[in-house]
MARLUM-584624 format. One record per residue (C-alpha): x, y, z. Coordinates in nm, 3 decimals, always signed. Example, Ala and Ser with C-alpha at 12.3 -4.5 7.8 and 13.67 -1.06 7.14 Angstrom:
BEGIN
+---------+---------+---------+
|       u |       v |       w |
+---------+---------+---------+
|  +1.230 |  -0.450 |  +0.780 |
|  +1.367 |  -0.106 |  +0.714 |
+---------+---------+---------+
// end
This chain:
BEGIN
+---------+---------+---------+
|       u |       v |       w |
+---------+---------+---------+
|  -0.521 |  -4.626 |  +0.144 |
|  -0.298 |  -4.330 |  +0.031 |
|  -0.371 |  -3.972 |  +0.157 |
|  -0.361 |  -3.644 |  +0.000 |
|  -0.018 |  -3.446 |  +0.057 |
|  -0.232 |  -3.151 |  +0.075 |
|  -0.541 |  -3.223 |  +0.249 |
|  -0.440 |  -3.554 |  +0.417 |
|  -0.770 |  -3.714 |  +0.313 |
|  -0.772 |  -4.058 |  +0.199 |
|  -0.805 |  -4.113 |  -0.170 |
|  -0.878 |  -4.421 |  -0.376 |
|  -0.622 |  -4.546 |  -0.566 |
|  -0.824 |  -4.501 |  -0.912 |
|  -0.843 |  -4.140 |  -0.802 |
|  -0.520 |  -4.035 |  -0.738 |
|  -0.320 |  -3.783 |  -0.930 |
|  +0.016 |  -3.691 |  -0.906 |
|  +0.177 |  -3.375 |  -0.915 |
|  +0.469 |  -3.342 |  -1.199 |
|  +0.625 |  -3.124 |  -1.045 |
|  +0.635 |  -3.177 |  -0.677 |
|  +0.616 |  -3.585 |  -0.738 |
|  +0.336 |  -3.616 |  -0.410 |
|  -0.002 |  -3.733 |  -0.436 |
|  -0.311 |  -3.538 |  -0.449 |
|  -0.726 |  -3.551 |  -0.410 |
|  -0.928 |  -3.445 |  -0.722 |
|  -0.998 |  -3.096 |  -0.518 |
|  -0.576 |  -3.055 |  -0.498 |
|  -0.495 |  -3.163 |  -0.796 |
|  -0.372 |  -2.833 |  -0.999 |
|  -0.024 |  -2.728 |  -0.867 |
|  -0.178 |  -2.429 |  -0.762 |
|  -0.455 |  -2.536 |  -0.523 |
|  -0.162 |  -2.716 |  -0.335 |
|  +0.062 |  -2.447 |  -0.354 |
|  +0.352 |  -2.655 |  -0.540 |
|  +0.616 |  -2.472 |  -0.517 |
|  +0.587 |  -2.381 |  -0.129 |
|  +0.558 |  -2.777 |  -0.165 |
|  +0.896 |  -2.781 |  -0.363 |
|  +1.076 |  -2.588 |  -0.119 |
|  +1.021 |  -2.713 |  +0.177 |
|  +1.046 |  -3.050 |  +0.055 |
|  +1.393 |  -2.905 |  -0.018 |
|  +1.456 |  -2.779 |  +0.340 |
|  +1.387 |  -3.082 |  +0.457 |
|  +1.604 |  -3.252 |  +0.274 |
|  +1.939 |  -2.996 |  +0.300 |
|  +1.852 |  -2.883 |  +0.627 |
|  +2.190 |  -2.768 |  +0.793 |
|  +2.209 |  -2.832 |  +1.169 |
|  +2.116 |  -2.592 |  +1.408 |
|  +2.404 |  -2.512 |  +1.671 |
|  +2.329 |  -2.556 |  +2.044 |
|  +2.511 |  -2.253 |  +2.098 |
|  +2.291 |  -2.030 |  +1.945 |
|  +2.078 |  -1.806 |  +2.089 |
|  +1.773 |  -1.657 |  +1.974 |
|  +1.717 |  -1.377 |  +2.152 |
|  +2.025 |  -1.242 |  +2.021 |
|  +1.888 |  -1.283 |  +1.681 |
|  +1.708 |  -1.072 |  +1.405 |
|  +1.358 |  -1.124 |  +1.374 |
|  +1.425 |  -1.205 |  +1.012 |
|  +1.698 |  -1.428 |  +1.118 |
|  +1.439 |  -1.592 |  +1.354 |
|  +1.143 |  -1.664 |  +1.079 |
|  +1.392 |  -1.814 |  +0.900 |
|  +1.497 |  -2.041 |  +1.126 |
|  +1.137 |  -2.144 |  +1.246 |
|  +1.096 |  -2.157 |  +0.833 |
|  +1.349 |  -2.439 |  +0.801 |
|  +1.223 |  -2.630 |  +1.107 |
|  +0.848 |  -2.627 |  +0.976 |
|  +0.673 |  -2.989 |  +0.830 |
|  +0.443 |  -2.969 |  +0.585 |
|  +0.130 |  -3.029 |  +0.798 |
|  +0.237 |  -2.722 |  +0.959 |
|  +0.258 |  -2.556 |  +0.621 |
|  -0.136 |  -2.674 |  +0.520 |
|  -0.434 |  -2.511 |  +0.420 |
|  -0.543 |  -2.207 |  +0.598 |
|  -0.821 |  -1.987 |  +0.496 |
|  -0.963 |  -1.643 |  +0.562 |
|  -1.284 |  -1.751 |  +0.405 |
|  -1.249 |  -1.578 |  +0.061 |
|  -0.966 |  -1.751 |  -0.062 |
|  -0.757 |  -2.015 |  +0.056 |
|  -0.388 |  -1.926 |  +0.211 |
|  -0.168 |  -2.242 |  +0.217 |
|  +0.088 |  -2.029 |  +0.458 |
|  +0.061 |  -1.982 |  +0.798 |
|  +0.091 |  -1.584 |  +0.891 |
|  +0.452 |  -1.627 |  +1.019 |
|  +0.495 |  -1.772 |  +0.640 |
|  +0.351 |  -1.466 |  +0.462 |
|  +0.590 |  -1.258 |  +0.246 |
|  +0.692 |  -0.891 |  +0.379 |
|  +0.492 |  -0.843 |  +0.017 |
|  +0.275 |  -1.082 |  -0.073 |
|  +0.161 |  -0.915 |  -0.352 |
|  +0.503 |  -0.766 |  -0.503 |
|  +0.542 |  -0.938 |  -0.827 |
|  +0.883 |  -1.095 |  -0.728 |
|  +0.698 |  -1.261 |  -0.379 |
|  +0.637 |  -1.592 |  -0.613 |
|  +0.275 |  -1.601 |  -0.471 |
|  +0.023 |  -1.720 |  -0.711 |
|  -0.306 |  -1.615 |  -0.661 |
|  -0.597 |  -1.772 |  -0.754 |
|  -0.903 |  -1.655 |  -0.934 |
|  -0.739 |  -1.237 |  -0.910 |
|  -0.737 |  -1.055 |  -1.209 |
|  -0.412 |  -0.890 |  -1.230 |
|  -0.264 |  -0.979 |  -0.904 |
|  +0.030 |  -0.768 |  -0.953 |
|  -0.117 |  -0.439 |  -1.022 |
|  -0.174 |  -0.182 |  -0.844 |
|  -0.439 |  -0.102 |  -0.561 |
|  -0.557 |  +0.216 |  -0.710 |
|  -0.602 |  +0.103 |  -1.056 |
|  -0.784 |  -0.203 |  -0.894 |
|  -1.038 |  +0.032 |  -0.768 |
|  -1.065 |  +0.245 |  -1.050 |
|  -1.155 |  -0.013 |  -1.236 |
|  -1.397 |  -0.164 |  -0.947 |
|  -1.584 |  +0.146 |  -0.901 |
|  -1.599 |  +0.247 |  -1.244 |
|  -1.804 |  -0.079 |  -1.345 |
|  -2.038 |  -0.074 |  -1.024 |
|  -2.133 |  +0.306 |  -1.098 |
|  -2.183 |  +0.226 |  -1.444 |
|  -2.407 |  -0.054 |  -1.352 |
|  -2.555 |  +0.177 |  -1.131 |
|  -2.685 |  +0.434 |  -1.409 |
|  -2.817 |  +0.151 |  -1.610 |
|  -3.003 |  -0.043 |  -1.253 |
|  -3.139 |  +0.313 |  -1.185 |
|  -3.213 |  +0.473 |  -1.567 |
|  -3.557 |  +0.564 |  -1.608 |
|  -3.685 |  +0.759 |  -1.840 |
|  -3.963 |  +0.951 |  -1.743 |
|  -3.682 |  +1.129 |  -1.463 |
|  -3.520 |  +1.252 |  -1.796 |
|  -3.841 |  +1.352 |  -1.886 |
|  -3.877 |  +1.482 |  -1.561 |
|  -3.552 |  +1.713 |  -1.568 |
|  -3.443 |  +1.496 |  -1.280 |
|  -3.136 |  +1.346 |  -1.485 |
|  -2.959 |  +1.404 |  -1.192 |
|  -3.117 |  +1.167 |  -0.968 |
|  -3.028 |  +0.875 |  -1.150 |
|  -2.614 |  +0.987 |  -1.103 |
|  -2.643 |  +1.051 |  -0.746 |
|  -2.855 |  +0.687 |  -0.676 |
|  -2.526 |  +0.544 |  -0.889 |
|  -2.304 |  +0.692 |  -0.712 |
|  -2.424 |  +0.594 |  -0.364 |
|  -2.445 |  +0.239 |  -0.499 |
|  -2.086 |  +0.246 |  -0.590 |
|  -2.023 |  +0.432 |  -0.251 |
|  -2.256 |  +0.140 |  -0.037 |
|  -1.974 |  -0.150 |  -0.220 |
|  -1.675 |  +0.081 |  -0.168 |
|  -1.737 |  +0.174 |  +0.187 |
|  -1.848 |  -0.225 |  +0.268 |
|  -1.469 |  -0.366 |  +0.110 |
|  -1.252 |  -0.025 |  +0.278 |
|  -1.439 |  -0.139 |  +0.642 |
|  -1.309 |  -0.514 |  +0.586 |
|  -0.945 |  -0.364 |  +0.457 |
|  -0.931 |  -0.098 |  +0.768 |
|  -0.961 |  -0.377 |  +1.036 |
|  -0.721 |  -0.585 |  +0.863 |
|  -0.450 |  -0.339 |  +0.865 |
|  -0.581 |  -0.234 |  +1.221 |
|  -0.433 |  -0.634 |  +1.294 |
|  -0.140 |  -0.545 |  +1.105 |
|  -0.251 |  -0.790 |  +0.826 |
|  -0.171 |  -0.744 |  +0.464 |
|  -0.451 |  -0.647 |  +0.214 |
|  -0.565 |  -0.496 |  -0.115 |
|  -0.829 |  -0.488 |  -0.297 |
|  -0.842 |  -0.728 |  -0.616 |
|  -1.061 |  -0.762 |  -0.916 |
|  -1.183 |  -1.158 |  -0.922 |
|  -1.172 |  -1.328 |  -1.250 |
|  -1.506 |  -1.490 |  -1.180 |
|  -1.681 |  -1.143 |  -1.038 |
|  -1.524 |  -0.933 |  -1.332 |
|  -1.727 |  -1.188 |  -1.575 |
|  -2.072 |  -1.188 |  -1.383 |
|  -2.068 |  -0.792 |  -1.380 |
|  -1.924 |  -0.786 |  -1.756 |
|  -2.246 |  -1.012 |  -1.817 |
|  -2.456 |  -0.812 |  -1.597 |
|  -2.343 |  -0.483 |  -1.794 |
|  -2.377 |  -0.627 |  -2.135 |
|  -2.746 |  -0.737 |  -2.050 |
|  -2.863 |  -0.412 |  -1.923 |
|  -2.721 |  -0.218 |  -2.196 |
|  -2.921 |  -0.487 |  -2.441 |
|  -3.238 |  -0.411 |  -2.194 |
|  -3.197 |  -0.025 |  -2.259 |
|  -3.142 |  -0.051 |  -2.623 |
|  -3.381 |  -0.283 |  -2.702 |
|  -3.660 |  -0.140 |  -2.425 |
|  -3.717 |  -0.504 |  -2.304 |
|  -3.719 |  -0.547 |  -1.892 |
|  -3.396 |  -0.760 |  -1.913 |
|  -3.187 |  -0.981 |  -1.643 |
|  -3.090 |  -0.819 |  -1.337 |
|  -2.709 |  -0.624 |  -1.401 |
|  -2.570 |  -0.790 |  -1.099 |
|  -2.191 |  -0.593 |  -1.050 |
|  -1.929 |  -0.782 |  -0.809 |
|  -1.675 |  -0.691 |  -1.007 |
|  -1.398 |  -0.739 |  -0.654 |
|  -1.314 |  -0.779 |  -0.332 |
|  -1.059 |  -0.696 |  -0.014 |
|  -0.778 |  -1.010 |  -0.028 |
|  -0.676 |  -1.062 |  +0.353 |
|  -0.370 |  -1.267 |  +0.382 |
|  -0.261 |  -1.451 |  +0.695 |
|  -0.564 |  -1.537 |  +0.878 |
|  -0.552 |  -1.927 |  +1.035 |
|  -0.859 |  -1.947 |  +1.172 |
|  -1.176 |  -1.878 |  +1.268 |
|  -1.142 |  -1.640 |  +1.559 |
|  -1.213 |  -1.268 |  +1.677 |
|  -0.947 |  -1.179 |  +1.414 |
|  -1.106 |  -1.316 |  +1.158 |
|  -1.489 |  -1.290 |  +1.256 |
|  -1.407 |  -0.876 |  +1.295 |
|  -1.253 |  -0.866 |  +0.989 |
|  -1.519 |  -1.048 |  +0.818 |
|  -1.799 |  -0.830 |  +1.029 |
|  -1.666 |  -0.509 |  +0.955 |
|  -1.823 |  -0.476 |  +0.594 |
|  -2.211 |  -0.562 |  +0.707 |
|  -2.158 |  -0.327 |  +0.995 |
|  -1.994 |  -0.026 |  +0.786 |
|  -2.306 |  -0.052 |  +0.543 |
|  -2.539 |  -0.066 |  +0.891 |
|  -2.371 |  +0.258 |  +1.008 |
|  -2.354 |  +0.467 |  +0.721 |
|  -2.746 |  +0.324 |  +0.580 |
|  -2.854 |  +0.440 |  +0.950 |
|  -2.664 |  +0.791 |  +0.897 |
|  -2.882 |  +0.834 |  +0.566 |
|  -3.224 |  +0.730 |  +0.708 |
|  -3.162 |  +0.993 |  +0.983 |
|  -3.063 |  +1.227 |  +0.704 |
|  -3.408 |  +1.133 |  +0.531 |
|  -3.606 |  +1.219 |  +0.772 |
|  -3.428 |  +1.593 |  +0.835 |
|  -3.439 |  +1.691 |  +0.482 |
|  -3.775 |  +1.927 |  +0.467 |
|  -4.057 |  +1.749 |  +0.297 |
|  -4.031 |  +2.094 |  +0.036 |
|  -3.700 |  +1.922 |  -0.124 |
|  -3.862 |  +1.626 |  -0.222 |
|  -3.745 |  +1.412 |  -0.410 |
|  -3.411 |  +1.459 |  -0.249 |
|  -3.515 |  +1.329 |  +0.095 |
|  -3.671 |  +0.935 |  -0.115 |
|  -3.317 |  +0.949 |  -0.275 |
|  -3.128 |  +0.974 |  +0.070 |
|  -3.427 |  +0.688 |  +0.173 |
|  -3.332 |  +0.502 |  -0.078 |
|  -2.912 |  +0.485 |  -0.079 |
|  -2.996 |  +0.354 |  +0.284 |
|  -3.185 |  +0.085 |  +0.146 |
|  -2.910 |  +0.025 |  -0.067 |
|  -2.662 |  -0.049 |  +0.216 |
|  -2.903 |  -0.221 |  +0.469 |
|  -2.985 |  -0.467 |  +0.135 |
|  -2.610 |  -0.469 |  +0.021 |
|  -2.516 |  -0.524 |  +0.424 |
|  -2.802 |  -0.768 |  +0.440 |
|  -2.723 |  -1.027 |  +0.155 |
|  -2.354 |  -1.043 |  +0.263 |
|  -2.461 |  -1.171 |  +0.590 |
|  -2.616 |  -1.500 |  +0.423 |
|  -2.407 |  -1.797 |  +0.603 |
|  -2.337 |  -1.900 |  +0.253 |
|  -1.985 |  -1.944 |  -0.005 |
|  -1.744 |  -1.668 |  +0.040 |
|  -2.018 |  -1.448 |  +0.163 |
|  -1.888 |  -1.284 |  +0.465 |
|  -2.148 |  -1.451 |  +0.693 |
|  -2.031 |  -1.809 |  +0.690 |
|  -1.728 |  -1.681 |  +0.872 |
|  -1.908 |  -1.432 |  +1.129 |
|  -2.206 |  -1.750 |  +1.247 |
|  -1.899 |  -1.992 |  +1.298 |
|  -1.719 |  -1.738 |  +1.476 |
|  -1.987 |  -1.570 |  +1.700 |
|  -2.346 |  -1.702 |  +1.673 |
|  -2.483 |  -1.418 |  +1.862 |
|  -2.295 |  -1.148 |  +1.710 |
|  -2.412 |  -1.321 |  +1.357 |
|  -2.783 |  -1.254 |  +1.504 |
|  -2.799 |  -0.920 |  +1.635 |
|  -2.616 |  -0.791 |  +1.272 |
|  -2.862 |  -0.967 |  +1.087 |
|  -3.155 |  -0.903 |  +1.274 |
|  -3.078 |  -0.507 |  +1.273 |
|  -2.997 |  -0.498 |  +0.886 |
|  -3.326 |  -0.671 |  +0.823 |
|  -3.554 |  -0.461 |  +1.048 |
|  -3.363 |  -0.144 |  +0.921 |
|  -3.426 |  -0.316 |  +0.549 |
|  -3.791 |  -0.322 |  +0.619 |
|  -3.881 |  -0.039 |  +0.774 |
|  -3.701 |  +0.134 |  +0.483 |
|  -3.878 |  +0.006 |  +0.280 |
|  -4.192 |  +0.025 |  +0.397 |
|  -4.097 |  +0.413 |  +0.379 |
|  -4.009 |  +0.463 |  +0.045 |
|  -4.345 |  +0.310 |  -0.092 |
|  -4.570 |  +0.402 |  +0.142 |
|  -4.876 |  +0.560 |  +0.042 |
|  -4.937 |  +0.919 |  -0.075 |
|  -5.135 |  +0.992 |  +0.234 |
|  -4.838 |  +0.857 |  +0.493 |
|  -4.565 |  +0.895 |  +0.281 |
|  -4.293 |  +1.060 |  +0.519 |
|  -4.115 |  +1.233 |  +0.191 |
|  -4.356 |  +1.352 |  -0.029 |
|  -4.512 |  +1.727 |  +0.067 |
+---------+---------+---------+
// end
């Protein structure tokens, strides 16, 4: 029974499809030339094929490092070369493999399910954080604050919500380049159209006064490039967003709880932007997709716990804060 070139899974013959371009054989989940990375496929098929002899004379410690990666290029087989992951997105290229810039648009890397993957970081952002504090006024838009004079309210919860996602993707970005790994922040095709739906339907609920569809905004995320496997690398990487929305949600609730009871409703605002990140920390930690708790349980089970666990208890007695009763209310004079 023939195997795929990518995955090395057996495949039955009446399933089988082969690539045009590269001429190997592929499962039904490799089939498109860019879930098997064709034309890394292409060229080393290539090396293999014109590979020049390496002299015995040689030696490599007098060599460039360059000159090295080059060399340990044109002596790698393509089960080497397989699929690697850093639980996001799938990297078919081990770390030695990764481009000086992977995301220069002369590197030749395609990547998958990025919206403009050749743009820049900042404008990336911009765009990110633009859409999630926009879906922020419209999540937290009530009228009777306007009526209220408390307009103001509803741009500082939005802007903590955009802060709670922005802090949670620069904590996974500053440990990657802590490893020296390359990463940016990218808008996903697939998150830009859930919070483009999310936005549409809450600007329908507003207009039309109707209790609408929740306007869910995951409009990006960090790309990480290089990691293998699942180790401390990785699990760190991956941990770093739940625990940057644990650390700054417990900086609020101490905040809360300072702010005189007299400059209420400031201190339930502060209350509630830590709710935000112990919820937004929280649901990332569901051992789940590309969620960044499937990587953190299969890399440290008791780390995965004692994350989860805190976020949770944090999450409830937040909670339990914010709506408590007029009589034990902790914010309200």
């Amino acid at each position: 029974m023939p195997n795929c070139y990518h995955c090395g899974e057996e495949i039955l013959e009446r399933e089988i499809f082969q690539c045009s371009k590269c001429g190997q054989n592929y499962c039904s989940l490799h089939r498109d030339p860019i879930n098997h990375e064709c034309n890394i496929v292409k060229e080393n098929l290539n090396l293999q094929r014109f590979q020049p002899p390496t002299p015995s004379y040689v030696d490599s410690s007098q060599l460039s490092s360059t000159t090295q990666q080059n060399m340990y290029q044109q002596h790698l087989t393509q089960e080497e070369m397989r699929g690697t992951t850093d639980g996001t997105y799938t990297w078919y290229r081990q770390e030695i493999l990764v481009p000086e810039n992977a995301f220069d648009p002369d590197s030749g890397i395609q990547f998958k399910g990025i919206l403009f993957p050749h743009k820049s970081e900042f404008l990336h952002l911009l765009i990110g954080a633009s859409l999630i504090f926009i879906i922020g006024l419209i999540t937290f838009y009530d009228r009777a604050l306007i009526d209220l004079n408390l307009t103001w309210t509803i741009f500082m919860l939005a802007s903590f919500y955009m802060t709670a996602f922005l802090f949670h993707e620069f904590g996974h970005r500053q440990v990657a380049i802590h490893f020296g790994l390359q990463t940016k922040f990218r808008l996903l095709t697939f998150g830009m159209l859930i919070t483009l739906f999310g936005l549409v339907s809450g600007i329908m609920s507003l207009v039309g006064g109707v209790t609408g569809l929740p306007a869910l905004a995951l409009p990006g995320a960090v790309v990480v490039l290089g990691l293998d496997k699942i180790d401390r690398k990785t699990g760190l990487c991956k941990a770093a967003g739940p625990i940057v929305n644990l650390v700054y949600g417990s900086i609020l609730l101490v905040i809360s709880f300072i702010i005189p009871r007299d400059l209420y409703p400031l201190n339930n605002l502060i209350g509630v932007a830590a709710y935000l990140n112990f919820w937004l920390g929280l649901f990332n930690m569901i051992p789940i997709g590309i969620l960044d708790g499937q990587n953190i349980w299969k890399w440290n089970k008791k780390i995965f716990l004692i994350l989860f666990a805190s976020l949770l208890i944090l999450l409830i007695v937040t909670h339990v804060n914010i709506y408590a009763p007029l009589s034990t209310n902790p914010y309200i004079p």
